[in-house]
C-alpha positions in Angstrom: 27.6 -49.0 22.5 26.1 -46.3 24.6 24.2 -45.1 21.7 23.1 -48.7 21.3 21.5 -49.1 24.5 19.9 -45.5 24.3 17.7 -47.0 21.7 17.3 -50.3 23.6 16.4 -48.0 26.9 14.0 -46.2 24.4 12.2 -49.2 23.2 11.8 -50.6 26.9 10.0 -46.8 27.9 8.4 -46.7 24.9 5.3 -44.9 26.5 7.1 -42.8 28.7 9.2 -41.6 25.5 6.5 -40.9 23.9 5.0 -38.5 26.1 8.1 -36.8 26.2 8.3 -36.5 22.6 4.5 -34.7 22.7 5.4 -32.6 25.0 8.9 -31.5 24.1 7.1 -30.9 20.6 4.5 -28.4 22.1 7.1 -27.0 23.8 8.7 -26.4 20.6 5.5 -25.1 18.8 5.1 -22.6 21.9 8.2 -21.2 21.5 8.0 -20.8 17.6 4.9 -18.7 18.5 6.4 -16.9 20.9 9.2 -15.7 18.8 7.5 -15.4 15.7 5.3 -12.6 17.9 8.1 -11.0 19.5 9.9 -11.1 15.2 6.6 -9.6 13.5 6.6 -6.6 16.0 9.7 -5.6 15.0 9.6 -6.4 11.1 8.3 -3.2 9.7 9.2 -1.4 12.9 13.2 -1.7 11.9 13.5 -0.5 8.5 12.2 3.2 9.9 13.8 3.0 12.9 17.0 5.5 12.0 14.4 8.1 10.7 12.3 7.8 14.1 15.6 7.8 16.1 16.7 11.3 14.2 15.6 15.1 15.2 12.6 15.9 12.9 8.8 15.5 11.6 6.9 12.7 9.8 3.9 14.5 7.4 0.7 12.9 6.1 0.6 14.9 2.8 -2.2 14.7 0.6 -2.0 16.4 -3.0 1.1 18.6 -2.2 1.1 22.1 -4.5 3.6 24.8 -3.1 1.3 27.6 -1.9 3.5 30.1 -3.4 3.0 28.7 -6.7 0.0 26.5 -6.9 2.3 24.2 -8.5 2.5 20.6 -7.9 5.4 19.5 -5.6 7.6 17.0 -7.5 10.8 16.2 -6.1 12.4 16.6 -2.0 14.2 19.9 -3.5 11.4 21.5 -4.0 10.3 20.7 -0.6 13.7 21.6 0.6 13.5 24.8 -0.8 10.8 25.8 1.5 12.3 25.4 4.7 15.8 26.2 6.5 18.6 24.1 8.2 17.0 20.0 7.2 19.5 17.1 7.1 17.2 15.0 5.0 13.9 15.5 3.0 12.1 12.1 1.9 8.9 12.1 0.1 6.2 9.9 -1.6 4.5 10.9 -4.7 1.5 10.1 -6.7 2.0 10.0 -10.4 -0.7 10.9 -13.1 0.1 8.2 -15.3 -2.5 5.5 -16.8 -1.8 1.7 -18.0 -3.1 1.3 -21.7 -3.4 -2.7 -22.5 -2.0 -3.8 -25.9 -5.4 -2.9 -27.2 -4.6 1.0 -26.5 -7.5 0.6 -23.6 -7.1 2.8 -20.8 -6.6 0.7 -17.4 -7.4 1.9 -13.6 -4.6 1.8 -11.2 -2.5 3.7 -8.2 1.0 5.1 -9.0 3.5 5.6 -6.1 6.7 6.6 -7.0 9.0 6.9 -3.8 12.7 8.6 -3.3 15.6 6.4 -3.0 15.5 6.2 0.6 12.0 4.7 0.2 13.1 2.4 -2.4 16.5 1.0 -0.2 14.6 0.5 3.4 11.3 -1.1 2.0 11.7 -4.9 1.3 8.1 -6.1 -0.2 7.0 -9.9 -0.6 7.5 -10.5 -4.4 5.4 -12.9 -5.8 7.8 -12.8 -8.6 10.9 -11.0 -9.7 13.3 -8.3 -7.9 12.8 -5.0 -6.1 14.0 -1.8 -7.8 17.7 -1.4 -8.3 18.9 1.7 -7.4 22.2 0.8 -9.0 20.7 0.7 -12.6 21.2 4.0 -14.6 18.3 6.3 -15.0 16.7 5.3 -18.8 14.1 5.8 -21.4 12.4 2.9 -19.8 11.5 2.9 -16.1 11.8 0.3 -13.6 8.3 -0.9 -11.9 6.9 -3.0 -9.7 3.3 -3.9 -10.0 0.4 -5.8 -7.4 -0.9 -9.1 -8.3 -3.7 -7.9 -11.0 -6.2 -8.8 -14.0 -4.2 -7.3 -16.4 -2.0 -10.3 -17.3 1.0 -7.9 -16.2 4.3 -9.9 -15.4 7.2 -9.8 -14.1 9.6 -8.9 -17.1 6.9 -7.3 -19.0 7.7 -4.1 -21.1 4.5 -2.0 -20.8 2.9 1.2 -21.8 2.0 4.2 -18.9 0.8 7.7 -20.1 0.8 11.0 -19.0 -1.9 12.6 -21.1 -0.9 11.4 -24.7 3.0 11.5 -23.7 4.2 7.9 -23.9 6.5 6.2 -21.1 7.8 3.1 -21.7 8.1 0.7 -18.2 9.9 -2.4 -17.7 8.2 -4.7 -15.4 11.3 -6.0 -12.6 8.5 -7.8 -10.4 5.4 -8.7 -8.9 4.3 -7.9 -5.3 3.1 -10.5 -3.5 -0.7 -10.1 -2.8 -1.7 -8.2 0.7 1.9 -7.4 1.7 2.7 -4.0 2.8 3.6 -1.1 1.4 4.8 2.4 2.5 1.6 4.6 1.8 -0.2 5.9 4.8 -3.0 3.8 6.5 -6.5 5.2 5.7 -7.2 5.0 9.4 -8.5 8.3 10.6 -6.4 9.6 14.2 -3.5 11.5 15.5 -2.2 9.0 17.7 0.4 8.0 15.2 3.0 5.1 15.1 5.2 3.7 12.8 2.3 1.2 11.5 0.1 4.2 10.3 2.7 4.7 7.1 1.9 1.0 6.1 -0.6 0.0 3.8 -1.5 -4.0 2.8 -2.2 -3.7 -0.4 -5.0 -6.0 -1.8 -6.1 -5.5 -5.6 -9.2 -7.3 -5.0 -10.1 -5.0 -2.4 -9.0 -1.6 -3.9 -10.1 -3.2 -7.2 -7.0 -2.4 -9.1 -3.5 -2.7 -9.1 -0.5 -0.6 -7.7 2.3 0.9 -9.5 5.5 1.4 -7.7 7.7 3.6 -9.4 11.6 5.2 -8.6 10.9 8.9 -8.3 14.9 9.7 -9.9 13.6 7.5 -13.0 10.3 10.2 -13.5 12.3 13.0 -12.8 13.3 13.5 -16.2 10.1 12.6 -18.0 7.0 14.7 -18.8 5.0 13.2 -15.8 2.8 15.5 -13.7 3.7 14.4 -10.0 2.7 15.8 -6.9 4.5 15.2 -2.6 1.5 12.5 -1.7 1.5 10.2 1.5 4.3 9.9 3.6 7.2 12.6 4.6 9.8 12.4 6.9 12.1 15.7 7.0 14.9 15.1 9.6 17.3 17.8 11.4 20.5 18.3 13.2 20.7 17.4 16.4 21.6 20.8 17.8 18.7 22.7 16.0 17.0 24.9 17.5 13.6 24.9 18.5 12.9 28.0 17.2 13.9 26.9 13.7 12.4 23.3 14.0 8.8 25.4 14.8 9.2 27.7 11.7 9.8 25.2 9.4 7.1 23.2 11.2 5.1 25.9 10.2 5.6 26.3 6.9 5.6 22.8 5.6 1.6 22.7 7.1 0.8 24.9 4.3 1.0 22.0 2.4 -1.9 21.2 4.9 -1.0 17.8 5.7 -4.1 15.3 7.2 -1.7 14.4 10.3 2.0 15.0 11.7 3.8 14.0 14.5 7.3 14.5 15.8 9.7 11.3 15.3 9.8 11.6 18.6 6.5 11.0 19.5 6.1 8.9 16.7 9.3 6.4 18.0 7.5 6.4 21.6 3.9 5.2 20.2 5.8 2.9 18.3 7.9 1.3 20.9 4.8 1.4 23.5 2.7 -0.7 21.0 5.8 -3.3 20.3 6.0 -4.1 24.4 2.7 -4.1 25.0 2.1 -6.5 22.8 4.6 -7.9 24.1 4.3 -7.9 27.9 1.0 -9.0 27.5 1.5 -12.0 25.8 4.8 -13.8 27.4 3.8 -14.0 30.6 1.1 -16.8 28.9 3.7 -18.3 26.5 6.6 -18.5 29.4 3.9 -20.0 32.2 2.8 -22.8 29.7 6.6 -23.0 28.5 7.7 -23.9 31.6 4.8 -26.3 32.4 5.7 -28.0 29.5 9.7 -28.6 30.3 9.1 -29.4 33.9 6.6 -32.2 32.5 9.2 -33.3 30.0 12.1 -33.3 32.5 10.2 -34.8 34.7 9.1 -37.8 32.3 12.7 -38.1 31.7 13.8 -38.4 35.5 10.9 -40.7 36.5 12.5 -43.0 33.0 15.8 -43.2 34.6 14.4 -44.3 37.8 12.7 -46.9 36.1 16.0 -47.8 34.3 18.0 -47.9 37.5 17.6 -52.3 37.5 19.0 -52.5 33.8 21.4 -49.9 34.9 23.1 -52.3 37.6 23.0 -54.9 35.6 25.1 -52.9 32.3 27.4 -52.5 35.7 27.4 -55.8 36.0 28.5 -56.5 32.7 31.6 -53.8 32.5 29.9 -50.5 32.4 31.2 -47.8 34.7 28.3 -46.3 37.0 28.7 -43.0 35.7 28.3 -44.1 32.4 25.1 -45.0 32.8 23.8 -41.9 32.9 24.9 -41.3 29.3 22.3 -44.2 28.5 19.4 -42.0 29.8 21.0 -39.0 27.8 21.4 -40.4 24.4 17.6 -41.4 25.2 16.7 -38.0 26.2 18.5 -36.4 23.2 16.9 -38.8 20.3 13.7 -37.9 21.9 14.5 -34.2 21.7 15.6 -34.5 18.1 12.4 -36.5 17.1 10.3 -33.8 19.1 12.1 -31.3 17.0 11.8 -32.3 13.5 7.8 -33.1 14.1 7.1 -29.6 15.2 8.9 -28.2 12.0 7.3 -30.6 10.3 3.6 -29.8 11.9 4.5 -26.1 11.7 5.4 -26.1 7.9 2.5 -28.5 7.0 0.0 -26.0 8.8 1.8 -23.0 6.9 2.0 -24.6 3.2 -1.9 -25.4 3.9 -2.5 -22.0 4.8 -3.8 -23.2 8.3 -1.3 -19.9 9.6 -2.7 -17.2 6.5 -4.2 -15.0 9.4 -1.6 -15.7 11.8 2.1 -14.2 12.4 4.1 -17.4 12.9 7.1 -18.0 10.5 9.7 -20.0 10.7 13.3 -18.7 10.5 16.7 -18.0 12.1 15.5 -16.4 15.6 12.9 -19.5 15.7 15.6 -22.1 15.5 18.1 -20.3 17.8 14.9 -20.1 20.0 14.4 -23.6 19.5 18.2 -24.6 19.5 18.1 -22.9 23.7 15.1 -25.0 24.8 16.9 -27.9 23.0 20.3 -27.0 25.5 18.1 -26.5 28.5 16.2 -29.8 28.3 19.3 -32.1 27.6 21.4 -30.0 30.1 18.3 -31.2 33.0 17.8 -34.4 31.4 21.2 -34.8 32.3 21.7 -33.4 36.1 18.2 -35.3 37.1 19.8 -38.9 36.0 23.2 -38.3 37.5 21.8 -37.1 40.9 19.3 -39.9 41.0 21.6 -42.8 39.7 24.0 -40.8 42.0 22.2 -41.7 44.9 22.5 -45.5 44.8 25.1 -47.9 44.2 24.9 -51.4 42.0 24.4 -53.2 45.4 21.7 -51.8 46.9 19.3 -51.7 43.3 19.8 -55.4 42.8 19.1 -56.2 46.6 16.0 -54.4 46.8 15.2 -56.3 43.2 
């Protein structure tokens, strides 16, 4: 019955309810924004966070060959051999391998192969297919993941690399989805380094060819020339000393690295960017945020005011006073729900039509618990404002001054 005359009490505000509906529903919009900012400063920020929480150094290397040796660096022991008292050694690496085409044509294209850590803390857009497993056994054939390309290279392919003439056979697991991001150090030229600077988007159509991302433990064991390229993290103890920290700082800059930075320092930048970002833009989103709710509630109080004849006569007719504040509620909460589903709706259809390409807003779980709050908040006031306004007259004196 109540839920009856919500609709009825709907129907007889019908402009009112729609104004609250509009603005509930940019309320709703805002807030998706808002969170989807707050979510996308922290996305790529996350996965590293544990190595720029630890004691140690991030390295830009660029062609590593041990200076000892002038041999090519290709594996974290070899890097761990030149250095004292480290708790972890991770490394990227370039490959020299080339794609040949069914034809037996030689193909441009970048090979990254990355050490296991890599591999388990990076979670690429796919266009197609899986990441690399680290659970699979090392075999004969490798496990890679290749850009969007020209090649007619898909997901599940079994393809050809080479290493001068010596053949390695590749199974393709998946597809990376185009201009998503990649750990391989920006190309952005400066010292002040945070964690965005070992990022790359990779595009194919603006590096003009394709990426090959490898498992470093599945090359290990083939005749592949590989060499410590990009990024390096080496982490320590937390009670090593600074001496030692220094000497080993010193030695792994004979690899002369284009830039390094302490995790430290790193972690700081990092965080400084994420809340400034941050504390520059909610003051705007809360401001028109709550603009937008106190306009809503408001619709919704000046509604049950207008109600307050048809409420004395449901009294009239049975219904306990109280009770008709429930009316104005179930009202308030259809609206709310209608508001709701049209913002997805809007949001989606502005998404799928690649009206948000250039744009950070997503929708997922942190959205709708976002959304879910505002939802509590406006029904909670939509239902105090009613109460202490049909609170404040009785039956009597509404139908006498009607």
């Amino acid at each position: 019955m109540l839920i009856k005359l919500g609709l009825r009490n709907l129907k007889h505000n019908l402009l009112m309810n729609i104004l609250t509906i509009l603005q509930m529903s940019v309320a709703f919009v805002i807030f998706i924004c808002m969170i989807s900012t707050i979510v996308s400063r922290f996305t790529y920020y996350t996965p590293i966070k544990k190595l720029l929480n630890s004691n140690g150094y991030y390295y830009n290397i660029t062609y590593g060959v041990d200076p000892d040796t002038n041999m090519t660096i290709r594996s974290s022991e070899e890097l761990s051999e030149m250095i004292q008292g480290e708790s972890q050694v991770i490394a990227e690496y370039s490959a020299w391998l080339t794609y040949r085409n069914n034809k037996g044509e030689g193909m441009d294209g970048e090979f990254i192969s990355y050490d296991d850590y890599y591999i388990e803390i990076l979670s690429p857009e796919l266009y197609s297919g899986t990441w690399i497993d680290l659970n699979r056994p090392v075999q004969n054939t490798v496990q890679v993941v290749v850009s969007q390309n020209n090649y007619g290279i898909e997901t599940g392919d079994v393809i050809s690399l080479y290493c001068m003439d010596v053949e390695v056979k590749a199974e393709v697991v998946g597809v990376l989805l185009d201009d998503t991001k990649i750990f391989n150090p920006t190309k952005q030229l400066h010292e002040n380094l945070d964690y965005r600077d070992i990022y790359t988007n990779y595009k194919t159509e603006r590096e003009e060819k394709p990426v090959f991302i490898l498992s470093q433990r599945d090359l290990l064991d083939k005749m592949v020339i590989m060499q410590a390229d990009g990024n390096l993290f080496i982490t320590y103890p937390e009670n090593t000393s600074k001496e030692l920290l220094e000497e080993n700082d010193r030695k792994i800059r004979r690899l002369h690295p284009l830039f390094t930075s302490s995790t430290e320092e790193m972690r700081q930048r990092s965080l400084d960017y994420i809340f400034s970002q941050i504390y520059n833009l909610m003051p705007i989103f809360i401001c028109v945020l709550i603009l937008t709710l106190v306009g809503a509630i408001s619709t919704s109080a000046l509604s049950a005011k207008r109600q307050l004849r048809n409420y004395a006569v449901y009294y009239i007719c049975g219904m306990k006073w109280k009770q008709c504040s429930w009316v104005n509620l179930f009202s308030s909460v259809i609206c709310v729900v209608i508001s709701f589903v049209l913002s997805i709706a809007v949001t989606m259809i502005a998404k799928s039509t690649g009206l948000l390409g250039n744009t950070v807003i997503e929708l997922g779980l942190w959205q709708f618990l976002g959304c879910a709050i505002i939802t509590l908040i406006y029904i909670l006031l939509s239902m105090i404002l009613p109460i202490s306004i049909i609170g404040k007259n009785t039956p009597n004196q509404i139908l006498k001054s009607n």
